[in-house]
PLY file of the C-alpha trace (Angstrom):
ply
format ascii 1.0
element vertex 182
property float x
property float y
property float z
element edge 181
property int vertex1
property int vertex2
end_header
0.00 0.00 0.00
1.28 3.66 -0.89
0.83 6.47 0.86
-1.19 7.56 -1.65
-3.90 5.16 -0.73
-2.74 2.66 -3.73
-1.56 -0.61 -4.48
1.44 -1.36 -6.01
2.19 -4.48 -7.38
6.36 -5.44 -7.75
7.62 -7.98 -10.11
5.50 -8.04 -13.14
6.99 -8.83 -15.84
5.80 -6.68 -18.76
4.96 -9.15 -20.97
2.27 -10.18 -18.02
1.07 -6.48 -17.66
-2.01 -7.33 -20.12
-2.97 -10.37 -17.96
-2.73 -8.75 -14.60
-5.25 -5.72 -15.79
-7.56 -8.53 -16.88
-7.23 -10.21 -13.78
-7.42 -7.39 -11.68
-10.20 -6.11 -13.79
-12.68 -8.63 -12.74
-12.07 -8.48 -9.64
-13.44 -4.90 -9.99
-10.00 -3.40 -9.22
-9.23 -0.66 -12.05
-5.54 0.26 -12.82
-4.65 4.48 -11.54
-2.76 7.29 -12.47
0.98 6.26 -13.17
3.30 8.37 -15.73
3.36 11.99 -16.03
-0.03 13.14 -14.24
-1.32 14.36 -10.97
-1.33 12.05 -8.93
-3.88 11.40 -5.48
-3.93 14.43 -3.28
-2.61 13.68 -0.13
-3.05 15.50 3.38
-3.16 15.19 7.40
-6.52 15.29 9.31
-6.20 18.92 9.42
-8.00 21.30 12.13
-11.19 18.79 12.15
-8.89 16.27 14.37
-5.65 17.63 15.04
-5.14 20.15 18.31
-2.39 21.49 16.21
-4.69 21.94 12.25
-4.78 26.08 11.48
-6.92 24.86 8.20
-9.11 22.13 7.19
-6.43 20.74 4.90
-9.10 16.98 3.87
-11.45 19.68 2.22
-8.49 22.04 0.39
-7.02 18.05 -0.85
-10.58 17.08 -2.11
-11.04 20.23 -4.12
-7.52 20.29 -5.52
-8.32 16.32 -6.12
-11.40 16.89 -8.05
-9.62 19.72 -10.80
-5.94 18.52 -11.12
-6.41 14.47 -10.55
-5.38 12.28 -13.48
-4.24 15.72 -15.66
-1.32 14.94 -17.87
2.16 17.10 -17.50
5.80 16.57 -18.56
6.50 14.61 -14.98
4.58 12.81 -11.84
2.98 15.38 -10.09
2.05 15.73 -6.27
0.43 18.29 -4.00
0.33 17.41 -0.26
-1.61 19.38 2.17
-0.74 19.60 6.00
-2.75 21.24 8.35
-0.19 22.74 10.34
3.78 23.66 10.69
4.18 20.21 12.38
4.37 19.09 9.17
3.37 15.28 9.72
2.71 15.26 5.74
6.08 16.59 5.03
4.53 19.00 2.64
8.23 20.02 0.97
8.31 16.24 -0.34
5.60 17.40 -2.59
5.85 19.43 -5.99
2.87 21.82 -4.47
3.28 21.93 -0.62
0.13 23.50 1.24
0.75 24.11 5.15
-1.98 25.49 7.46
-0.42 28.79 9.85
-2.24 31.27 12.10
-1.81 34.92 11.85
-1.67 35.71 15.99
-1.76 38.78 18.21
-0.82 39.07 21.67
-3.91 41.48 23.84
-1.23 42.69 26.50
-4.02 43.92 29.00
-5.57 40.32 28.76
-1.74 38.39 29.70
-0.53 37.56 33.30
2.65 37.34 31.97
3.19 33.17 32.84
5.39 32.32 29.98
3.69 29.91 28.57
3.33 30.79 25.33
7.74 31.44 25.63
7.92 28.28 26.58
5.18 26.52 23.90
7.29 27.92 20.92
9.38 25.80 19.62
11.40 28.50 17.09
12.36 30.58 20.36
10.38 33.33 18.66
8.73 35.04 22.10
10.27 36.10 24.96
9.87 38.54 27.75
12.26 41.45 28.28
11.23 43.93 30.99
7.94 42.70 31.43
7.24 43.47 27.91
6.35 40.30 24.87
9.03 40.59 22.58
8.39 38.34 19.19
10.79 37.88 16.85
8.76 37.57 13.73
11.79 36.62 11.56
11.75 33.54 13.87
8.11 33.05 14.04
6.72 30.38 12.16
3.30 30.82 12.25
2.30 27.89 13.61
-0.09 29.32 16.44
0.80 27.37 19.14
1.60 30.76 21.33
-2.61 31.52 21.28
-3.24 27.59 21.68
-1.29 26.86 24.70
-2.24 30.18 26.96
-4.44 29.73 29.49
-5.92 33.51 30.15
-6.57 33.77 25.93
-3.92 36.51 25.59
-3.38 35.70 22.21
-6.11 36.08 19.19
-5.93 33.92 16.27
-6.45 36.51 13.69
-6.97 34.57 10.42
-5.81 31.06 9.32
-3.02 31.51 5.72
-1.72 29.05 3.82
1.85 28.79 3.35
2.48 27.61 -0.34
5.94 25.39 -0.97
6.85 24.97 -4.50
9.59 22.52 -5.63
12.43 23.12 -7.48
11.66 20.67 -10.32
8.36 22.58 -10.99
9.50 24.01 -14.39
6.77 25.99 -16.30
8.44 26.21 -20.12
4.82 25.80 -22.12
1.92 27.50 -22.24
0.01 24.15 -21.49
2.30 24.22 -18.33
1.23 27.44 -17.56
-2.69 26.64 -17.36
-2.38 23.96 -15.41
-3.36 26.36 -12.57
-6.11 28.40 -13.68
0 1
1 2
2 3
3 4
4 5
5 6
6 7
7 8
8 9
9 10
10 11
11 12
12 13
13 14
14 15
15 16
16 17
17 18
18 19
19 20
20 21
21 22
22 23
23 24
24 25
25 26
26 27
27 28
28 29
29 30
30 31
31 32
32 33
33 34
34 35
35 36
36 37
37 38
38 39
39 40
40 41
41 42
42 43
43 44
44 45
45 46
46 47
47 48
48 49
49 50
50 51
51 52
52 53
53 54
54 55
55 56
56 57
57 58
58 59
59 60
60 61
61 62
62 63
63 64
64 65
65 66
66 67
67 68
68 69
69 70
70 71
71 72
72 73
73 74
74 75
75 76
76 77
77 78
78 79
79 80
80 81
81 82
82 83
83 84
84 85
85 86
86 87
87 88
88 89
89 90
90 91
91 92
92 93
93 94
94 95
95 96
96 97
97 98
98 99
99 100
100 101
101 102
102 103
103 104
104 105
105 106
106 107
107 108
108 109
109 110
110 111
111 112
112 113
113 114
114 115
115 116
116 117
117 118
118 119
119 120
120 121
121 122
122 123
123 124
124 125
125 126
126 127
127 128
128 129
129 130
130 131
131 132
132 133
133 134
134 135
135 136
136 137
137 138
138 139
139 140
140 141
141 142
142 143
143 144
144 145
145 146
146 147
147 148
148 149
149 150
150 151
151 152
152 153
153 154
154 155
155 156
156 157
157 158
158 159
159 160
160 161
161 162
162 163
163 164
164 165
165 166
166 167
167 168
168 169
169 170
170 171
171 172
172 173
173 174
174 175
175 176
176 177
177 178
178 179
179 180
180 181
């Protein structure tokens, strides 16, 4: 099994490849996408499961599914969608990476000043210096877990974004290539 919910059979010989679709066929199995297309849409369980999910990333992969699936292109293609910056999809893998962020603000008169959030980031991005939040937003990740872990709400989840990862073998050189995303 793949992790793009297939089956993948090893060993055939080509010569055989006619009498495995057969075979396979009536047993109501039907042979997928393989060679240059999009391939199945893959992503995490998103903000409807995870603590962690800043977007519902099973509902941006069925939409992205249902318009690119099966379309051909000069390579395999994938898109992976993960809900947040922990990243259990490994979104870079992909040729179109979508992660799931939080756009945050900190309501001083609302904080007791605990350090928990300090502590709940992981990219050392918040600390305290005089009494006063100090974030360093070239460190800051987006990945909301300052508003999720404070227990007096000082922190406001603004908006949910999307943080898009592109790979480097995504070359666009035709037209054709070109439309793919409209």
């Amino acid at each position: 099994l793949t992790s793009r919910q297939g089956v993948e059979i090893p060993f055939i010989k080509l010569d055989d490849i006619d009498d495995v679709k057969d075979d396979l066929a009536k047993g109501g199995c039907k042979p997928g996408v393989c060679g240059p297309r999009v391939r199945t849409v893959t992503a995490c369980q998103g903000n409807a499961v995870c603590p962690s999910g800043n977007i519902n990333s099973y509902d941006i992969a069925v939409k992205l599914n249902e318009r690119y699936f099966g379309r051909e292109l000069p390579h395999k293609f994938k898109f992976g969608v993960t809900g947040c910056q922990n990243n259990c999809l490994k979104a870079e893998e992909n040729d179109v990476g979508i992660k799931g962020a939080a756009q945050v603000s900190w309501k001083e008169d609302a904080c007791i000043h605990c350090g928990v959030c300090e502590k709940a980031c992981r990219e050392n991005a918040i600390s305290f210096e005089d009494d006063k939040l100090v974030i360093d937003t070239e460190k800051c990740n987006y990945c909301g877990r300052c508003a999720k872990s404070c227990p007096v709400d000082a922190w406001g989840c603004k908006r949910s974004i999307y943080r898009f990862l592109l790979a480097e073998r995504l070359e666009i050189t035709s037209a054709r290539d070109r439309n793919f995303f409209r």
